[in-house]
C-alpha positions as CSV (number, residue, x, y, z in Angstrom):
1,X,-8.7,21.6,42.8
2,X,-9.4,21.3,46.4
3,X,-9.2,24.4,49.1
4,X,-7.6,26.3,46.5
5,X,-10.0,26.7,43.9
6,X,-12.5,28.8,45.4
7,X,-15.1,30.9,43.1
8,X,-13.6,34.3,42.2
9,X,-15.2,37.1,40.7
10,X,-14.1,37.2,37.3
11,X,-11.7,40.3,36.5
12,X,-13.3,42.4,33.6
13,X,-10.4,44.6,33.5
14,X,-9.5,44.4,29.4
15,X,-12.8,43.6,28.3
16,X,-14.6,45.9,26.0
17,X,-18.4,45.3,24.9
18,X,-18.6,46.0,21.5
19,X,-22.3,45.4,21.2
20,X,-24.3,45.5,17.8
21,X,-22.1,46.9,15.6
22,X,-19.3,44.7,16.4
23,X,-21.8,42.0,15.5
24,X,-22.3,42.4,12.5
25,X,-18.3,43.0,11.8
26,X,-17.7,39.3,12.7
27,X,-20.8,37.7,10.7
28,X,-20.2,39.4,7.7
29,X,-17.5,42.4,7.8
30,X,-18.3,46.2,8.2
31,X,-16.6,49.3,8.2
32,X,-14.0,51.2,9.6
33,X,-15.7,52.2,12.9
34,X,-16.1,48.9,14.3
35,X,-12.6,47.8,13.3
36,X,-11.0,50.3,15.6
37,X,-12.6,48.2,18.2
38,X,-10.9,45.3,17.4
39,X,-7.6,46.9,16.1
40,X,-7.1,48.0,19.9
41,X,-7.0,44.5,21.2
42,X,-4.7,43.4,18.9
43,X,-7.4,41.4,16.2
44,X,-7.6,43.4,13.5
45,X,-5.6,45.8,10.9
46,X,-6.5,49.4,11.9
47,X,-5.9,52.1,9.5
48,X,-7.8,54.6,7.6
49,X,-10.4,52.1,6.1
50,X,-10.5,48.5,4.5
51,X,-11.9,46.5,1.6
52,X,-16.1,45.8,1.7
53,X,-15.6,41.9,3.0
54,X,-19.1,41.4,0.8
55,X,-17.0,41.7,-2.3
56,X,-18.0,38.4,-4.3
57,X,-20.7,37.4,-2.3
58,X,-24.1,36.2,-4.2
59,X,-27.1,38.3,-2.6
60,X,-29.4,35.4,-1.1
61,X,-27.4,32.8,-2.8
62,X,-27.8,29.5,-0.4
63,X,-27.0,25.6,-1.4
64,X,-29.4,23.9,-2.6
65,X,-28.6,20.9,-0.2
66,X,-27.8,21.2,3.3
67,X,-25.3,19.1,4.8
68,X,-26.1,16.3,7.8
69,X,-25.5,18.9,10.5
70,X,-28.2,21.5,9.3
71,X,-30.8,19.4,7.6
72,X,-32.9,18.4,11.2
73,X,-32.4,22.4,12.2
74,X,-34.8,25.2,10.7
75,X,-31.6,26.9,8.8
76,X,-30.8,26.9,5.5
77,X,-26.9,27.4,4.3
78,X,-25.9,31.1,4.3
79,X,-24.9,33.2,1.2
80,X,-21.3,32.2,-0.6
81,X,-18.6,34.2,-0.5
82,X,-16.3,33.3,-4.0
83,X,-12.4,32.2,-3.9
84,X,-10.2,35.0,-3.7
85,X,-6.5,34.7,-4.3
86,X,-4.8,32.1,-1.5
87,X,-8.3,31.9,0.1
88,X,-11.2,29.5,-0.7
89,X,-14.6,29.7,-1.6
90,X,-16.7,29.7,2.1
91,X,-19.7,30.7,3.6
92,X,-21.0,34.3,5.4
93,X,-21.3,33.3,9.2
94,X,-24.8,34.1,10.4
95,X,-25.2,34.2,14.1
96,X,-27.4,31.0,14.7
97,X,-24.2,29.4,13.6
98,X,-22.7,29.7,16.9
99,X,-25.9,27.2,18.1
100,X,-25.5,24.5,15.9
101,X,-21.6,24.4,16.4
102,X,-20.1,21.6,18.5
103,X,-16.1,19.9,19.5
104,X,-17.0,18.2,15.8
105,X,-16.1,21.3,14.5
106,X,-12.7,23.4,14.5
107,X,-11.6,27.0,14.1
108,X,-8.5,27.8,12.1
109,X,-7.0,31.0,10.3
110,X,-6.4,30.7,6.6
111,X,-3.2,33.0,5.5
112,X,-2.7,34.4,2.1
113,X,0.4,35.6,0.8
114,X,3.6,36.4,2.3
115,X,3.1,39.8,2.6
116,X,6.4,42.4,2.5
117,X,8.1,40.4,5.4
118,X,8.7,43.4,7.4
119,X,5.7,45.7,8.0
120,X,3.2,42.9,7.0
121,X,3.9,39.2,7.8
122,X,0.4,37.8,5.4
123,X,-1.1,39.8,2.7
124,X,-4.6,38.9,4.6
125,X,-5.6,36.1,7.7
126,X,-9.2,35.5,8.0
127,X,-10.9,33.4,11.0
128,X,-12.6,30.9,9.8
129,X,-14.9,28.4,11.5
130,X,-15.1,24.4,9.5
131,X,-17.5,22.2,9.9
132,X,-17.7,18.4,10.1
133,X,-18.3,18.3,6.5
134,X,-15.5,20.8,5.6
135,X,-17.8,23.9,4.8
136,X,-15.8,26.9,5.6
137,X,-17.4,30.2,7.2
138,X,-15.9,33.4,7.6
139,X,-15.9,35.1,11.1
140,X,-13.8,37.8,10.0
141,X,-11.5,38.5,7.2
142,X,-9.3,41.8,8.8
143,X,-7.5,40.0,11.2
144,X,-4.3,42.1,11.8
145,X,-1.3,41.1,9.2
146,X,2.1,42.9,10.7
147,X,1.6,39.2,13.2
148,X,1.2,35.9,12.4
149,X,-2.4,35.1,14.0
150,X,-3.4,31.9,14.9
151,X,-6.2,30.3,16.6
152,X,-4.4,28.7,20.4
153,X,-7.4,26.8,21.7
154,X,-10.9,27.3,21.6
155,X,-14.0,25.8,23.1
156,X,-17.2,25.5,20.9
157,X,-19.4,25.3,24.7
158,X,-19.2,28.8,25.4
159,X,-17.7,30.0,22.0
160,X,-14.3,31.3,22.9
161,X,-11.2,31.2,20.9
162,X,-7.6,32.0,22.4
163,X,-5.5,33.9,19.6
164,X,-1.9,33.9,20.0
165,X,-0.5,36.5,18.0
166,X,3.0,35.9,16.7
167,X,5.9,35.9,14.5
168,X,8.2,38.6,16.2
169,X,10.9,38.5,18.2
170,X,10.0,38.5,22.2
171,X,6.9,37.9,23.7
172,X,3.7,36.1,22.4
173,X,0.8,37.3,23.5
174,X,-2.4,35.6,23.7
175,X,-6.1,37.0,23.8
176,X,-9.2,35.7,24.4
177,X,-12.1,36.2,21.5
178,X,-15.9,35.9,22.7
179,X,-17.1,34.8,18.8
180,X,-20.8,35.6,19.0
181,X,-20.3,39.1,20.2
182,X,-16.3,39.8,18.9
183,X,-15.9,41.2,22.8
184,X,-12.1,40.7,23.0
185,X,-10.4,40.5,26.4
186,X,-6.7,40.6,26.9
187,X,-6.6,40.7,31.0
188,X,-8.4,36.7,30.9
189,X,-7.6,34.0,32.9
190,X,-9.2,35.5,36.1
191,X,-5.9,36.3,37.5
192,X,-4.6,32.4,37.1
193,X,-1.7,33.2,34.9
194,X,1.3,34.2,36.7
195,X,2.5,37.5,37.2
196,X,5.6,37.0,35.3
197,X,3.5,36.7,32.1
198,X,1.1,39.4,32.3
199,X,3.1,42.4,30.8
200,X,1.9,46.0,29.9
201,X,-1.8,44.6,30.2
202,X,-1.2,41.8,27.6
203,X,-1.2,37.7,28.9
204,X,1.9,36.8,27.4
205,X,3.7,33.0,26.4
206,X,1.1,31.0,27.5
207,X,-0.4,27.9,26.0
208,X,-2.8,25.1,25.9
209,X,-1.6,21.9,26.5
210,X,-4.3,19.5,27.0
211,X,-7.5,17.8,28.9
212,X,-6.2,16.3,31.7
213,X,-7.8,12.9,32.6
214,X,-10.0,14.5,35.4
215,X,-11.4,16.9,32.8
216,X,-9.8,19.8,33.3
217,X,-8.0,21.7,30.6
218,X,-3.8,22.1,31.7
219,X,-2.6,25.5,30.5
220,X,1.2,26.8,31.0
221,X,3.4,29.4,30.6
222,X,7.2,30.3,30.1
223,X,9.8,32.6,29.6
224,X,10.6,34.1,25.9
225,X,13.9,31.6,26.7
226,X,11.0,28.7,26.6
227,X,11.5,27.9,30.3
228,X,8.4,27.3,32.6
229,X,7.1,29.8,34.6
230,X,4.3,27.7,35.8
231,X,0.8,25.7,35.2
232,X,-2.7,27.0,35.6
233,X,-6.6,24.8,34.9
234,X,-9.5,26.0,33.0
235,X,-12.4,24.4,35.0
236,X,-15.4,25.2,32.5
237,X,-15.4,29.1,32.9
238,X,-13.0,29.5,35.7
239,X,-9.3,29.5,35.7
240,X,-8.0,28.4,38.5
241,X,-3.9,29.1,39.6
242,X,-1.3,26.4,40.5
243,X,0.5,27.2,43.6
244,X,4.0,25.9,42.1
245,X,4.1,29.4,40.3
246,X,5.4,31.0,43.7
247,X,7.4,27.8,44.3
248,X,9.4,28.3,40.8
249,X,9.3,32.2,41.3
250,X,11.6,31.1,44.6
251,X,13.8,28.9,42.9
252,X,14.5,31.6,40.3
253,X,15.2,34.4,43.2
254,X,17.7,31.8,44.5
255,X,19.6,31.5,41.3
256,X,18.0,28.1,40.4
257,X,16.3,29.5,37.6
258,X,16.7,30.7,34.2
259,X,15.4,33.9,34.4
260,X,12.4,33.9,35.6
261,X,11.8,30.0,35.0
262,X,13.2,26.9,35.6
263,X,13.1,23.3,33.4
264,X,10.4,20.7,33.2
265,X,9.3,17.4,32.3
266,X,5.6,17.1,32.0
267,X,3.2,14.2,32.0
268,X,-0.9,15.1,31.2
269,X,-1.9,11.9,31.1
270,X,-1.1,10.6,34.7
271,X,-0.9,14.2,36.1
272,X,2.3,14.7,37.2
273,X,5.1,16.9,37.1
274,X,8.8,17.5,37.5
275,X,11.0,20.9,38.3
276,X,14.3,21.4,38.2
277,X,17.1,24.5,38.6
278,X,21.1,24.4,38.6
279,X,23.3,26.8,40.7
280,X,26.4,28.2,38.7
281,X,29.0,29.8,40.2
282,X,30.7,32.7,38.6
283,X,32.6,31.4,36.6
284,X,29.5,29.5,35.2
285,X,30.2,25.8,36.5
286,X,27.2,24.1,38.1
287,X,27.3,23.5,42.1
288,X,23.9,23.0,43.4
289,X,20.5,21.7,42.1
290,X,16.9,21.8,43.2
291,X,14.3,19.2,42.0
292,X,10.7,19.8,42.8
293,X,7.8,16.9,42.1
294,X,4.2,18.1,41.9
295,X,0.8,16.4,41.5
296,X,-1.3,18.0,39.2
297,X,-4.5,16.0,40.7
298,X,-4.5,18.0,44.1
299,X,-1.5,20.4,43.3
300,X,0.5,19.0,45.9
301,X,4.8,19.3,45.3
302,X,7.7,18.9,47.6
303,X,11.7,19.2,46.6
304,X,13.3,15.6,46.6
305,X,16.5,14.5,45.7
306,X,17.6,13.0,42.4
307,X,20.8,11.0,41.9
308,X,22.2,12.3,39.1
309,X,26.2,11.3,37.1
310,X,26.7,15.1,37.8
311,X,25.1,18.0,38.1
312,X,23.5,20.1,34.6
313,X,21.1,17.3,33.2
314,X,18.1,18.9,31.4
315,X,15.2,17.5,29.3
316,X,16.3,15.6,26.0
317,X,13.7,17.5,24.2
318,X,11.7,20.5,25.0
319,X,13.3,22.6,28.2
320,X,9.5,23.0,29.4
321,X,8.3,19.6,27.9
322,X,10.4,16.9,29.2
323,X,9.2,13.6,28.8
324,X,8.6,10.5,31.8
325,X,9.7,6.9,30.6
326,X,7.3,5.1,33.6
327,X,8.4,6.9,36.6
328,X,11.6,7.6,35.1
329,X,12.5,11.0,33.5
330,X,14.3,11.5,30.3
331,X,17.5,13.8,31.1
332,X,20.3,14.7,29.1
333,X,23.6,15.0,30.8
334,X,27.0,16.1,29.4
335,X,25.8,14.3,26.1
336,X,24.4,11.5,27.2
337,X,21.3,9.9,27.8
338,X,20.2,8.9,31.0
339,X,16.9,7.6,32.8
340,X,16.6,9.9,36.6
341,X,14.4,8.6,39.2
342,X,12.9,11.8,40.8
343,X,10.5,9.6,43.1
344,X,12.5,6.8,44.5
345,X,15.7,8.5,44.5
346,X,17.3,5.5,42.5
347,X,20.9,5.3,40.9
348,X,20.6,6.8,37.3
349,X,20.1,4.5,34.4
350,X,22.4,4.8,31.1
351,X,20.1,5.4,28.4
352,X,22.6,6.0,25.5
């Protein structure tokens, strides 16, 4: 990104290396010592012990033929693990599994039951790696229940999973999973993600949204009200910080914001952005606006003026996910659709 995106140390702070035993927890479950590891980052169920994940699995038991992705490798398929209420029949995860696994394959957490719906949201949530073919392996079975867990991103390169733990009121937070070690770090992001969102040590609403053109990932983040707090990059390892974070911060000091963030409309594919606050008076009618345009390609923004029918219109969809129509933005306004030039300052368009 330019100037900007000089190398920075990477901030440890959060991680905790769980070595060996940790390692064998995620290939093919343990006991309660190494769950306490996990349980304190927010993965796992702790408590005073758990079920032996081997349960149902066939000592030495392997398939007879292996699938198109393992037959040129020196591996044969791991032992079976049987069906087991809401979950399917899959595989133990052995550890050269994480060098055979490419972007072919995905990572998703199978739920089971609806648990009591208010100490425990899922009777059990496993993590479970698929392959091209559909083979399911089991990283780990005790994922935590009392939140909805689900995989946010991951990338199969370095072997890192994002897990956004959910399904309570307020904040999300998100946490970064190393899978061949289970080292789980909550302080990630190398200090990219705005201050706003890091709370009581946690990274908090914050998401993926895509691969940007120039082949970096976009990340953002945004209030528990859903509006944006800002944009971040993952350049391979590296995060790397937007500088519109302290723009919106301002806007939201000077009562363009709501909260702590502000609207958007967002465009990945030709890496662009637009910003906007309203100024209420007291008795809550809006008098002032701010828009901001930024270019995600070089992070470069500047505040220009829209013409607008009046002042209060706001994305037709998503308050942080506002859509472009060319160079055109989609904005609602008092109920009605219009099409807002935030580039060339042109009269608004009915879109209704």
């Amino acid at each position: 990104m330019n100037g900007h995106r000089a190398t920075r140390r990477r901030d440890d702070a959060g991680r905790v290396p769980i070595g060996a035993i940790l390692t064998i927890l995620i290939l093919a479950g343990a006991g309660y010592g190494a769950y306490w590891f996990l349980g304190e980052y927010g993965f796992i169920e702790t408590g005073t012990g758990s079920e032996d994940s081997t349960d149902g699995v066939a000592e030495g038991e392997v398939s007879g033929e292996a699938p198109p992705w393992l037959d040129t490798s020196q591996y044969v398929m791991p032992a079976t693990i049987e069906a087991s209420g809401d979950r399917p029949a899959m595989y133990e995860a052995p550890s050269w599994l994480w060098d055979v696994n490419d972007s072919s394959w995905d990572m998703t957490v199978i739920r089971e039951g609806e648990g009591d719906g208010e100490e425990a949201l899922a009777e059990r949530q496993s993590l479970v790696l698929v392959s091209p073919t559909d083979d399911l392996f089991l990283v780990t079975e005790e994922l935590r229940n009392d939140y909805l867990m689900s995989v946010a991103h991951w990338d199969p390169d370095i072997d890192v999973a994002w897990m956004r733990r959910g399904g309570r009121p307020g904040a999300t937070v998100m946490t970064a999973l190393d899978l061949p070690s289970g080292e789980a770090e909550s302080q990630w992001g190398d200090g990219a993600v705005p201050s706003v969102n890091n709370v009581d040590g946690d990274i908090v609403n914050v998401g993926y949204i895509g691969l940007q053109p120039d082949g970096l990932e976009l990340w953002e983040s945004f209030t528990d009200s859903n509006y944006a707090t800002g944009l971040f990059w993952r350049d391979e390892e590296e995060f790397v910080p937007s500088l519109i974070e302290s723009r919106i911060e301002r806007m939201s000091a000077q009562g363009f914001g709501e909260g702590d963030g502000v609207e958007a409309w967002l465009d990945i594919n030709d890496m662009r952005a637009v910003y906007h606050g309203t100024w209420h008076s007291d008795d809550g009618e809006a008098q002032d606006e701010e828009w901001i345009v930024h270019d995600l390609s070089d992070d470069s923004f500047e505040e220009v003026n829209v013409q607008v029918p009046f002042y209060g219109c706001t994305p037709t969809d998503a308050i942080r996910r506002g859509t472009f129509a060319g160079n055109l933005i989609i904005a609602d306004c008092d109920g009605t659709e219009y099409l807002l030039d935030p580039y060339d300052g042109a009269l608004p368009q009915n879109n209704g």
